[in-house]
Structures are given as C-alpha cells and as structure tokens.
C-alpha positions as CSV (number, residue, x, y, z in Angstrom):
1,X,83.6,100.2,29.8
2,X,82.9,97.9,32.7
3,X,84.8,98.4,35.6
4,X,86.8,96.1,38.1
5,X,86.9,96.0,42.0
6,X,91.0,95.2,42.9
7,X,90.5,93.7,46.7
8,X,94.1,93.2,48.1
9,X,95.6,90.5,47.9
10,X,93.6,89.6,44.5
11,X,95.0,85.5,45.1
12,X,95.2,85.0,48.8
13,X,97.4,82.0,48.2
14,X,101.2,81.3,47.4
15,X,102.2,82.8,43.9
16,X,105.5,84.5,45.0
17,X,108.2,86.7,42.8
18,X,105.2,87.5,40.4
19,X,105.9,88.9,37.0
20,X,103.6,90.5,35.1
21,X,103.2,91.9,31.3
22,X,100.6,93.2,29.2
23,X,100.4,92.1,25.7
24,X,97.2,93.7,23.9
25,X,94.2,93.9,26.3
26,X,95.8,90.1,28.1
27,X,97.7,90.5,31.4
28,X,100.2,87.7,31.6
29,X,101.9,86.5,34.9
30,X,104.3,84.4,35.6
31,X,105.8,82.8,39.3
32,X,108.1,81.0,41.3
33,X,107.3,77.0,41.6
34,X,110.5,76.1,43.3
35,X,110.3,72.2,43.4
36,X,106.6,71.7,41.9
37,X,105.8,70.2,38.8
38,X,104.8,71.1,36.6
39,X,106.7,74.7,36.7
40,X,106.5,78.3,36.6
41,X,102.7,78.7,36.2
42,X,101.6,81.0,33.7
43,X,98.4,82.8,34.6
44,X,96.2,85.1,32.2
45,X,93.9,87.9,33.3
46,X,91.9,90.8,31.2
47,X,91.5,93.1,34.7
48,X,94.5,91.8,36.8
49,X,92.0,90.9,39.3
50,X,90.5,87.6,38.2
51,X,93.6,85.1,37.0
52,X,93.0,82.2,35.1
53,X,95.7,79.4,35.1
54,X,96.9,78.5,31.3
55,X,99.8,77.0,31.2
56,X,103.2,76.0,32.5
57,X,106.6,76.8,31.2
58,X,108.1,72.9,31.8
59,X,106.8,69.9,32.7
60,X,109.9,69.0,34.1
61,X,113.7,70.7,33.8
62,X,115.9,68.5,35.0
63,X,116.0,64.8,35.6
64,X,118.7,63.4,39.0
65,X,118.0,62.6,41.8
66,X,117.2,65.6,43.8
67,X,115.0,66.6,41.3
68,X,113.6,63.0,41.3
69,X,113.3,63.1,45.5
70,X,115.7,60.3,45.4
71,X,118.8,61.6,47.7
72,X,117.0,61.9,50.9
73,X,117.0,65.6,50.3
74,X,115.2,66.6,47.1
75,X,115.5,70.5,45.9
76,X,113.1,72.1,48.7
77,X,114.5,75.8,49.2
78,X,116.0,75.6,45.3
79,X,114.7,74.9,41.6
80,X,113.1,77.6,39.9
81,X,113.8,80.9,41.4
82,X,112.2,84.7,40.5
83,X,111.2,83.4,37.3
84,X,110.9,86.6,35.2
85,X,108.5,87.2,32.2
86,X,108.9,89.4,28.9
87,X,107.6,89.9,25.7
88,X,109.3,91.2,22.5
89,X,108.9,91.1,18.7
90,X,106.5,88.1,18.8
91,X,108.1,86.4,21.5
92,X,107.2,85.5,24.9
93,X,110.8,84.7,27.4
94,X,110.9,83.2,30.8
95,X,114.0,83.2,32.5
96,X,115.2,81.8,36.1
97,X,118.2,80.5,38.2
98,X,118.6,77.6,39.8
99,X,120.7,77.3,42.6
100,X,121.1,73.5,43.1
101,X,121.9,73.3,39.4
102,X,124.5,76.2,38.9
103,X,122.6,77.3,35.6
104,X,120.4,80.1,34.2
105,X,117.4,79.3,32.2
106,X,116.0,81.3,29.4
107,X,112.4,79.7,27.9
108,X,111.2,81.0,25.0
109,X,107.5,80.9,22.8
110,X,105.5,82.5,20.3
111,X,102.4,80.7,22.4
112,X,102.5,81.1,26.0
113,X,98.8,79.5,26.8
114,X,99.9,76.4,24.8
115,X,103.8,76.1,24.1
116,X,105.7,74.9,22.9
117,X,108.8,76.3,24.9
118,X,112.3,76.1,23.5
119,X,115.0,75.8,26.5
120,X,118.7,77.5,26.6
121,X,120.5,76.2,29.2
122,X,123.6,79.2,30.1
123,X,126.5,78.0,32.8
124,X,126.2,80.2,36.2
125,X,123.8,81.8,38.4
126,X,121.6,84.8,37.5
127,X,120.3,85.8,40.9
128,X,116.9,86.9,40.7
129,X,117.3,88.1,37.2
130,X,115.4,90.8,35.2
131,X,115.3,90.6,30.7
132,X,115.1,93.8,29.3
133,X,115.2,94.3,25.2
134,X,116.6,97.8,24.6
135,X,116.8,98.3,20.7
136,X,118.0,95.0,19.3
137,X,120.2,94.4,22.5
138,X,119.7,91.9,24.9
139,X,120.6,92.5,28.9
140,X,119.6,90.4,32.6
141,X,120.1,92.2,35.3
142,X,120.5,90.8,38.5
143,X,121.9,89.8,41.8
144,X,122.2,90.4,45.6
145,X,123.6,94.3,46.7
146,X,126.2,93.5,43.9
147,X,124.2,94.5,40.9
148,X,125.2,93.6,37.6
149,X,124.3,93.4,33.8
150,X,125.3,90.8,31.5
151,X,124.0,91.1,27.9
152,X,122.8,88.0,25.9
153,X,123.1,87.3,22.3
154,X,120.0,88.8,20.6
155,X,118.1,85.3,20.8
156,X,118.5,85.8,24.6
157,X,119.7,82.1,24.7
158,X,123.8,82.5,25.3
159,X,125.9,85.2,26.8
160,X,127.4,87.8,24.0
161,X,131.1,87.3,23.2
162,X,132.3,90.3,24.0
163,X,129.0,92.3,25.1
164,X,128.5,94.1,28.5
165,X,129.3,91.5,31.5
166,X,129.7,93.8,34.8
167,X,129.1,95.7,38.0
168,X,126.5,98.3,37.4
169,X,126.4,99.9,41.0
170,X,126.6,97.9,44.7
171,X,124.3,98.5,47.5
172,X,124.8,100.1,51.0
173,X,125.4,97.2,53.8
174,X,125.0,99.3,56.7
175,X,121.5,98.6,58.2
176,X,120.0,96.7,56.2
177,X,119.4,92.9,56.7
178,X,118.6,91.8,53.4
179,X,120.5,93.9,50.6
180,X,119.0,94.8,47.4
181,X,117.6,92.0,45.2
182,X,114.3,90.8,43.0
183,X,115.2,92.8,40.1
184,X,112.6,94.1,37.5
185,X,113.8,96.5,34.3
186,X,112.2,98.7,32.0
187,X,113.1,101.5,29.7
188,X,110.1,104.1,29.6
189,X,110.4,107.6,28.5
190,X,113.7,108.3,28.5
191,X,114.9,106.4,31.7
192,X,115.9,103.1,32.8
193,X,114.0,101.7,35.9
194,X,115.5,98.8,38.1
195,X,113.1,97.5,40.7
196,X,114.1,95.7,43.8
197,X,113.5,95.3,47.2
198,X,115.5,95.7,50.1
199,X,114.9,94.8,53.6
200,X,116.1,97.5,56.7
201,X,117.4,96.3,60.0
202,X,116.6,99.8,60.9
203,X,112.8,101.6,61.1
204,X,110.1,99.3,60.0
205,X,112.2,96.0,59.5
206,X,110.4,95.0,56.7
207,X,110.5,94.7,52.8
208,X,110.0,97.5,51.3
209,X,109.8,98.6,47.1
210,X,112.9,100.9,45.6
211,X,113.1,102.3,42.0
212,X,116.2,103.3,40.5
213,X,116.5,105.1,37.5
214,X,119.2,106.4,34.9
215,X,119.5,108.3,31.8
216,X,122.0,105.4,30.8
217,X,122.1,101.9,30.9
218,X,125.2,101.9,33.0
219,X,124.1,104.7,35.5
220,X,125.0,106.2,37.2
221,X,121.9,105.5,38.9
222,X,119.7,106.9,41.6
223,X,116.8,105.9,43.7
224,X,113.9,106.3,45.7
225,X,111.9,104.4,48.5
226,X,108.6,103.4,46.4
227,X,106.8,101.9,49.1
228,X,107.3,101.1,53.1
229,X,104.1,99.6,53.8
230,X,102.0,96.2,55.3
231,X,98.5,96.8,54.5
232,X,97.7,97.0,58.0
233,X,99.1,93.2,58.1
234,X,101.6,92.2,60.8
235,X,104.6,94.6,59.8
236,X,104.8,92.1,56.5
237,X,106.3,94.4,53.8
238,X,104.3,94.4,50.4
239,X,107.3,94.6,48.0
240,X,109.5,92.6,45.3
241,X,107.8,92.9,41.6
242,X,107.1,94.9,38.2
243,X,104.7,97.5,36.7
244,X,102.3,97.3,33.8
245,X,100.1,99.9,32.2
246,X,96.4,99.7,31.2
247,X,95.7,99.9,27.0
248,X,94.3,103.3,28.1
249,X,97.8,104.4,30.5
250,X,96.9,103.9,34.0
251,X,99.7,102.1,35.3
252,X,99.7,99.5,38.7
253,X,102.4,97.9,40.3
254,X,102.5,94.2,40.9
255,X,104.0,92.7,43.8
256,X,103.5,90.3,46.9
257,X,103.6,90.4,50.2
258,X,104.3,87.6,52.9
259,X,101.4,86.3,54.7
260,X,103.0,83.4,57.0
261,X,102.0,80.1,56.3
262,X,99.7,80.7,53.4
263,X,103.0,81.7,51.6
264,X,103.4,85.1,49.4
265,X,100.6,86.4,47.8
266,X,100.1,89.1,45.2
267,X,98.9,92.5,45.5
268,X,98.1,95.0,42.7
269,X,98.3,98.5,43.6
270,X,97.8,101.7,41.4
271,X,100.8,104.2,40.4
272,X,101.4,107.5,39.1
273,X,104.5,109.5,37.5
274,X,105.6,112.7,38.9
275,X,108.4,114.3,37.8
276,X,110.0,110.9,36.3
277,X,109.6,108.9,38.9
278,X,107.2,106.5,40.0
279,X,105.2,107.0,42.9
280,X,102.7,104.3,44.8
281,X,99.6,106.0,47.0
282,X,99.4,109.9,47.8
283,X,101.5,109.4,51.0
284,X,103.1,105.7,49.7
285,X,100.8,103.4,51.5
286,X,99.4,100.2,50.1
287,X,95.2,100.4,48.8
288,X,93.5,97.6,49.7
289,X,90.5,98.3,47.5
290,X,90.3,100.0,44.4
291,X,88.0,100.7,41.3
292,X,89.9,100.0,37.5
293,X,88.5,100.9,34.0
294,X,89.0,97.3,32.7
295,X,85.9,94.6,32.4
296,X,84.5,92.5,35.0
297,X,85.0,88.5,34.0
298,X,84.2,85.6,35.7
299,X,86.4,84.0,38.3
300,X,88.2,81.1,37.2
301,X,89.0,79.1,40.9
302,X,92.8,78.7,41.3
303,X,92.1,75.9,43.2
304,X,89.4,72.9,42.8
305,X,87.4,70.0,43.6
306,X,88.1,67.3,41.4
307,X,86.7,63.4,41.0
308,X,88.9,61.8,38.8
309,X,86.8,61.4,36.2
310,X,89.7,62.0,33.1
311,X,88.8,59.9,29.8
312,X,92.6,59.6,29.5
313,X,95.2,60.0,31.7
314,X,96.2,63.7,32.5
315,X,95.0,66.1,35.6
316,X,94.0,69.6,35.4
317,X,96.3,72.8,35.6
318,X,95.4,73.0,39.6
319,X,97.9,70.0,40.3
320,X,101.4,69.8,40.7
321,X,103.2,67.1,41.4
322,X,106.2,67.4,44.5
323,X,109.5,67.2,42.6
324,X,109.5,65.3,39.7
325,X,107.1,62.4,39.5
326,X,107.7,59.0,38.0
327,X,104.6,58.8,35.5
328,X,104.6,55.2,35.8
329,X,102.8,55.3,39.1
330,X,100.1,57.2,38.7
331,X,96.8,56.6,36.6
332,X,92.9,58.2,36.4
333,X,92.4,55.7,34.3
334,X,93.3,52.6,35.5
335,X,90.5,52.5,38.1
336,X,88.0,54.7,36.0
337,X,87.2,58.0,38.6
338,X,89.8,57.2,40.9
339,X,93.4,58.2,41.2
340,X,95.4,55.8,41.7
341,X,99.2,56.5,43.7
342,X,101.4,53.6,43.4
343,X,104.4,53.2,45.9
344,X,107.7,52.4,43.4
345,X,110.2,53.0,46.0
346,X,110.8,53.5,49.9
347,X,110.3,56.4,52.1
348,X,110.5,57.1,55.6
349,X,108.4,60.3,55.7
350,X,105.7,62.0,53.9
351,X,108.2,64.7,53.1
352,X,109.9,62.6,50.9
353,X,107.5,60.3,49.0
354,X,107.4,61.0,45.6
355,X,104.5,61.5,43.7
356,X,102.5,63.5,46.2
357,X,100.2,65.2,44.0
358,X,99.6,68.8,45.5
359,X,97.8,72.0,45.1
360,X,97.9,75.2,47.1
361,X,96.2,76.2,50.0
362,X,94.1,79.3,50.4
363,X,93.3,82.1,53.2
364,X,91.4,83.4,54.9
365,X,90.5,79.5,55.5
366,X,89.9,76.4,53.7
367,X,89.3,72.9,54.1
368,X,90.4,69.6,51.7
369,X,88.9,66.3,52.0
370,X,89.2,63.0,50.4
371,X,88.0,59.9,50.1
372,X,91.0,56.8,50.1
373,X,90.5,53.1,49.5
374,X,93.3,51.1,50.9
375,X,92.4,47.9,49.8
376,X,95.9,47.6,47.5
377,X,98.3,48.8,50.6
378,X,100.8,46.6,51.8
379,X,102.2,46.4,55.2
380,X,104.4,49.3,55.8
381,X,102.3,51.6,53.7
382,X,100.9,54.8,54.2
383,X,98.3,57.0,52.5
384,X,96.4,60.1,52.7
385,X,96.3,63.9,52.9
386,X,99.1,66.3,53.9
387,X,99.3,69.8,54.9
388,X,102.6,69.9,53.4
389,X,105.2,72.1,54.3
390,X,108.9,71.1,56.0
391,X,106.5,71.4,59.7
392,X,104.0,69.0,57.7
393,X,101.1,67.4,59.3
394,X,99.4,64.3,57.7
395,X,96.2,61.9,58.1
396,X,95.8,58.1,56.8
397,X,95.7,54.9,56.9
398,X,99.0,53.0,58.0
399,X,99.4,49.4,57.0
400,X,100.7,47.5,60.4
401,X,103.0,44.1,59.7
402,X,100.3,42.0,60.3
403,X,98.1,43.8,57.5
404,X,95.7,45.9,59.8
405,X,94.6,49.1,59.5
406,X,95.3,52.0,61.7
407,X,94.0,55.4,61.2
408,X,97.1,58.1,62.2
409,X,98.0,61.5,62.5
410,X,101.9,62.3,61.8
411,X,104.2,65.2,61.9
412,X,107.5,65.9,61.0
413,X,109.8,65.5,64.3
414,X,113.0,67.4,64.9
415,X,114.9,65.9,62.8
416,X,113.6,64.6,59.1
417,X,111.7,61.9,60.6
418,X,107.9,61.7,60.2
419,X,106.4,60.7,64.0
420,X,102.8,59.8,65.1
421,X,101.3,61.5,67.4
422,X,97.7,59.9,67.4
423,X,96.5,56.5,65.9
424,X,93.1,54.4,66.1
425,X,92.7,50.7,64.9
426,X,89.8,50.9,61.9
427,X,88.6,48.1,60.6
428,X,87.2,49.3,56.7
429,X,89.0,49.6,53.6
430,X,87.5,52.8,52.8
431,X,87.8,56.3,55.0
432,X,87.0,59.9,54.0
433,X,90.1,62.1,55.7
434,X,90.3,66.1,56.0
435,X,92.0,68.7,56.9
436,X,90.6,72.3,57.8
437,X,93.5,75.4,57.4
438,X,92.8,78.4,59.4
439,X,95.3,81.4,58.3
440,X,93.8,84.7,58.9
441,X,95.4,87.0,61.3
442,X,98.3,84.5,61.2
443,X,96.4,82.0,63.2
444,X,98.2,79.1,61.1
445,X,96.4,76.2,62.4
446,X,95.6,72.8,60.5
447,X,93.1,70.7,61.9
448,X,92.5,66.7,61.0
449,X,89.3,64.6,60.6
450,X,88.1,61.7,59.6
451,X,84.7,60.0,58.8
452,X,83.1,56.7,57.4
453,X,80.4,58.0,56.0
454,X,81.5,61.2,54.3
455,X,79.3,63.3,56.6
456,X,80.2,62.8,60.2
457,X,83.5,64.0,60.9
458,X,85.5,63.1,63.8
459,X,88.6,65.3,65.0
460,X,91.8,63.3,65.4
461,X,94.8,64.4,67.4
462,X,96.1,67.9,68.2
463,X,95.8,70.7,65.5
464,X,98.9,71.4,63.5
465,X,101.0,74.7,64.6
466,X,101.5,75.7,60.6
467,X,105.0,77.6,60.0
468,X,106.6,78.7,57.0
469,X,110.2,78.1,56.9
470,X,113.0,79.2,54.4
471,X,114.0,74.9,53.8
472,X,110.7,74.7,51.5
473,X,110.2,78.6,50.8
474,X,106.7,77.7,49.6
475,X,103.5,78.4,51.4
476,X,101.5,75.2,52.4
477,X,100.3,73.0,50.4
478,X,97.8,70.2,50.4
479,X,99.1,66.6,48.9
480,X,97.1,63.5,48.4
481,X,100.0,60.8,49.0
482,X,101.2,56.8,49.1
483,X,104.4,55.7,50.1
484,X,105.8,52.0,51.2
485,X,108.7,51.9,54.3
486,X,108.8,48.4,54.1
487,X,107.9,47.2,50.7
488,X,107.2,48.6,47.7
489,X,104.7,47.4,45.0
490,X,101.2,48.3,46.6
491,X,98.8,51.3,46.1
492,X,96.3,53.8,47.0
493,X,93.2,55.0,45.1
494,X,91.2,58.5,45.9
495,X,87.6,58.8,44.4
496,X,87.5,62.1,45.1
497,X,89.0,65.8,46.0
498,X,87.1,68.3,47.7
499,X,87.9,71.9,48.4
500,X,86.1,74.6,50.1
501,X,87.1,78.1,50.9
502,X,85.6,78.3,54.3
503,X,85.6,76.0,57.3
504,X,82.9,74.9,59.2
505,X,82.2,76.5,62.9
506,X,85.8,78.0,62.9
C-alpha cells in the first residue's frame, strides 16, 4: 500500500470544530461556517491528509433579517455552531445549535457528496453537541461544565417523550477559564468516550484534549488529560475534536488548533490504547510530521483562482457568500466571464454589504487579486476586495457625488463605521486591486495594491494589523464586494479571481 506524509496542520486555513468519520475507505469531515453560505462544508479525503471539498449541508437555514444582513448587525459570532457528523445504518446526520435562533438542527442523508438533506428543526439549545447511536437509541450530548444527555427519537429528528433528558456529571470551576465543552462521543470496546476540551487558568493557559470514559452511559465517569500541547506554536493549545480508525485499526485524533488571524486549523495526530484509554504521543505531545499506511492522492486546492467563466449561473464549492445572499443580484452570466455584484440596498460599511462573495484565506502567506470594472457604479458606491474580518481592511473604487473615481483603502474604525485612511483620484474604469496576507509566526499583516496594467503593482496606504476577534469567530477571509450608501441600483463586474499561496518579496 502507498503511504501518506501527515504535515501538521494538514489545511492551514480556517475549518474550526472539525468532525470527522470514516465510512469504508472515505474519511468524511464536517465544520463550523458560522454566518457563511452556503453551510457546514462537507469535505472528503481517502488519507486524511489531502481534503477535497464536496458538498454543503444547506444552502441557506434560515431566512430574517440577521440572517439576511439586514438589522445592522447580521449573525457574526452565531449561526451554525460545532456542527457534528455521524453515520449509522445508511445514514449520514449533521447536527448544530444556533444561538441567535434558540434551536438545534439535526440534517440528515443517505448522500452526503450530493444531498439531498432532510432538516428537523427541535426548540432549545444544544451546546456544542455530540450524536451517538448506542443500539437502536438515540442520545446528544452536550454543553458547557454542565454536561448533559438528552436522547432523541430513533429518527434523531425530535426529543423522546419520556427518554433520558439530564445532568450527566458537572465540571470543576476552580482554575479553569473556559469549562469543559466541544463534545465528541463514542462507544468502543466496552466503554463510553466523551471528548472535550477545557481551557486552565492555571499551568500552560491553554486548550488542552480530555477523554472521559464509563462503563455506563450515565457514568459515573472518569477522565484523563489527552493532550497539553502547541506544536511548538505560540502556547496555542491543539485540542477540541473526535477520533477515527484506519480500515486496517490505526487510529488518529482529529482536532484544530488556533492560529490567530488565519483562524482554526486542523491537525491529525496518531493515537494508541493502553489499558482502555486513549493516549496521544509517547510523552502526549503533538507530531508535526508523520508517515500513514493509506494512499497518496492528488491535492484538490481548498481555495482557487477562478474567471467567471460558468455556462450558467452557479460558482464553485470555494465560494461562500456572507450571510445569506439575495440571488437576484448576482450573475456569471449576465456579462459572460464576469461576475457581476449588484447593489439592492444601502450600506455604510463593507462589513455589512450583502452579497460579498468570500473564500478563506491561507498561511503561511497568500495573496488575492482582481480585476473590477466600475463602469455601472453610481455615486456613493463602492467596490472591491476585502480582508474581511470585524478589523477588516478593503481596496476599491469609490464613486464621489459628482461621478469620479477615487481609488481608497478603508478600515473598520472604532465603532461599526468603515473609515478611509488613503485615497487617490483615478481616472479609468477598469483597475486590477490586491491584497497580500502574511500570517506565519503570527505576523498578521494585510497589505493593499493596485495596478492598471495587471503587472505593475503599486502599494497603497498602511498595511492592515489582522486580528481575530470573538464578534466574527472566523479566521479572515477574502470578499469580492459592491455596495451603494447613497443609492442603490448600480453594479460592479470582476473578470477575474486570482490566488496564490505565496507572496512576492515578503
């Protein structure tokens, strides 16, 4: 059999609260998308090194206007949360919470790579909830220090009359900062297995992996530290996910660890049993680098260059839109190898223009550039590209009231409001814009060009200071966007989309 290099993290890019599954000789993963649409990728791999992207579990799940970016505040921070992925009898389940909706989802498919996926919307929150089938029963565990079980009917898609619905044990409060909480269950050999992470206020002050484990269901359960370590990276624990086994039994754990702006990236690591319990590493530190007996296939980019060039109108799997779009306003089609963004209502920042169309960002470095015609932009517009996070930074083309162009470089101020902090007058219709990210060692820095030709670039204002914050929990993000402050009705077309993973002399 071929064998596969695992080099931590195996996607250097925002895929947080991973859940994986093996089904045959197919890993399956699914993760958090928070307020990106489409939602909870689904990702495929035969090594759990190379991931392919396949499919998504919604294109939308709820229609308002936070979800819609309509309220001046959208669902940054909320939607989908520590979406969690089984299999049993045939059937593939995703469940979440979502905390600006009060509900848990439960999606369900014999087809995960192509759908469709039947929704069953149950009343209340599920914190971070983990599915495990246990003989015909149906049980989510979940929650924050205060761990509980609630079983399901056997279709998973209704709480039991009746069935189990309590505490099952509550964590220790006393030094730690963040209590137990990501929640993964199995039943294997015997035992039940809980997974969570927790994070100290004490020692290393970082996430770190637990196991807890039970002869019954209802414990009384005990546990062990799995894993206190960064991977030599900043003091950033690698912890919160699941295990899966190889068809041949050598099992990995799956998890992710924080890499600042970037966002949370997953890491594979190998695992043995002794004595019952699970145990990560001979002395439980993290490998970076690791030979497994499973086949070498071909990288499928997570990220790509695209030109628009769609025979009808639909974008590939890379894309998600933020929040909800309104599919009236966008089009591939109607200027033939273009995208066209078309500005149906007001905004007065980036951050909340709908229909930025966005896909992630990748480290160690990479750089995004495209090409915008603003011939269709109306005074008050604004277009471009975005290193989008709640400390964005943007380039464009600004529409002045007397129709003339201004190239401009924005970030959010200290409030909500979107401020320029550099502008030229340009006289074209056309400009090529970019931006160049820079997060290795936790650097974090954006930096903005643009160019007439496509070749020459020309830096504009002062690099962007990138920071991830807990108001979009999401690791940057790069958007192509259009919005109208004054008047809407106008558009912007992009010919192309290109992505690099390195930068040029940085």
């Amino acid at each position: 059999m071929n064998r596969t290099t695992i080099a931590n993290p195996v996607i250097w890019a925002d895929v947080p609260d991973v859940s994986v599954i093996r089904v045959g000789t197919v890993y399956y993963m699914v993760s958090t998308s928070m307020h990106s649409m489409p939602g909870c990728p689904i990702m495929k791999s035969e090594n759990l090194m190379q991931w392919e992207l396949v499919n998504y579990v919604f294109h939308t799940f709820e229609d308002n206007d936070a979800h819609n970016l309509l309220d001046g505040r959208g669902i940054y921070g909320k939607g989908s949360w520590a979406a969690n992925l089984r299999f049993d009898k045939g059937v593939f389940y995703v469940c979440f919470s979502s905390n600006d909706m009060n509900r848990f989802y439960v999606y369900k498919t014999r087809d995960i790579e192509s759908g469709p996926w039947e929704r069953s919307l149950i009343p209340g929150l599920r914190h971070d909830p983990a599915l495990l089938f246990d003989n015909g029963r149906v049980f989510v565990f979940h929650g924050n220090g205060d761990i509980r079980i609630t079983e399901l009917e056997e279709d998973a898609a209704r709480v039991k009359p009746g069935g189990i619905d309590q505490s099952v044990f509550e964590t220790d409060r006393e030094g730690i900062m963040l209590r137990c909480e990501g929640c993964h269950a199995y039943k294997l050999n015997g035992y039940y297995y809980l997974f969570f992470i927790d994070w100290p206020s004490t020692g290393n002050k970082r996430r770190r992996q637990l196991v807890y484990r039970s002869r019954e269901l209802l414990g009384p359960y005990e546990y062990r530290v799995l894993l206190d370590d960064d991977m030599g990276y900043r003091n950033n624990g690698v912890a919160q996910g699941g295990i899966v086994d190889t068809p041949t039994g050598q099992w990995f754990a799956v998890l992710f660890q924080d890499r600042d702006a970037v966002g949370r990236v997953p890491c594979v690591l190998p695992m043995a049993w002794e004595d019952g319990w699970p145990v990560i590493g001979a002395v439980g530190k993290a490998s970076q680098s690791f030979e497994v007996p499973l086949p070498h296939t071909e990288h499928k980019p997570l990220v790509i260059s695209d030109e628009f060039d769609y025979e009808d109108n639909r974008l590939a799997l890379n894309w998600q839109w933020n929040h909800n779009p309104d599919n009236r306003l966008w089009s591939v089609t109607a200027r033939p190898g273009w995208l066209r963004l078309g500005t149906g209502y007001l905004a007065d920042s980036v951050e909340y223009a709908r229909n930025t169309l966005t896909q992630r960002t990748e480290g160690p470095a990479c750089s995004a550039s495209a090409l915008l015609d603003s011939a269709a932009m109306k005074p008050g517009d604004r277009a471009g590209i975005v290193a989008l996070s709640s400390h964005f930074g943007a380039i464009g083309i600004q529409i002045d009231e007397k129709g003339k162009r201004q190239i401009y470089v924005s970030r959010k101020g200290s409030g909500d409001e979107e401020i320029t902090i550099a502008e030229m007058s340009f006289q074209e219709n056309r400009i090529s814009l970019k931006i160049d990210f820079i997060f290795e060692d936790g650097v974090d820095l954006a930096f903005f060009y643009y160019s007439e030709d496509g070749e020459l670039w020309q830096a504009i204002g002062q690099p962007l200071q990138m920071k991830y914050t807990l108001h979009h929990f999401m690791g940057y993000r790069i958007g192509l966007f259009a919005y109208a402050a004054k008047e809407a009705g106008g558009h912007a077309d992009f010919d192309y989309f290109r992505y690099s993973r390195k930068v040029d002399n940085k």
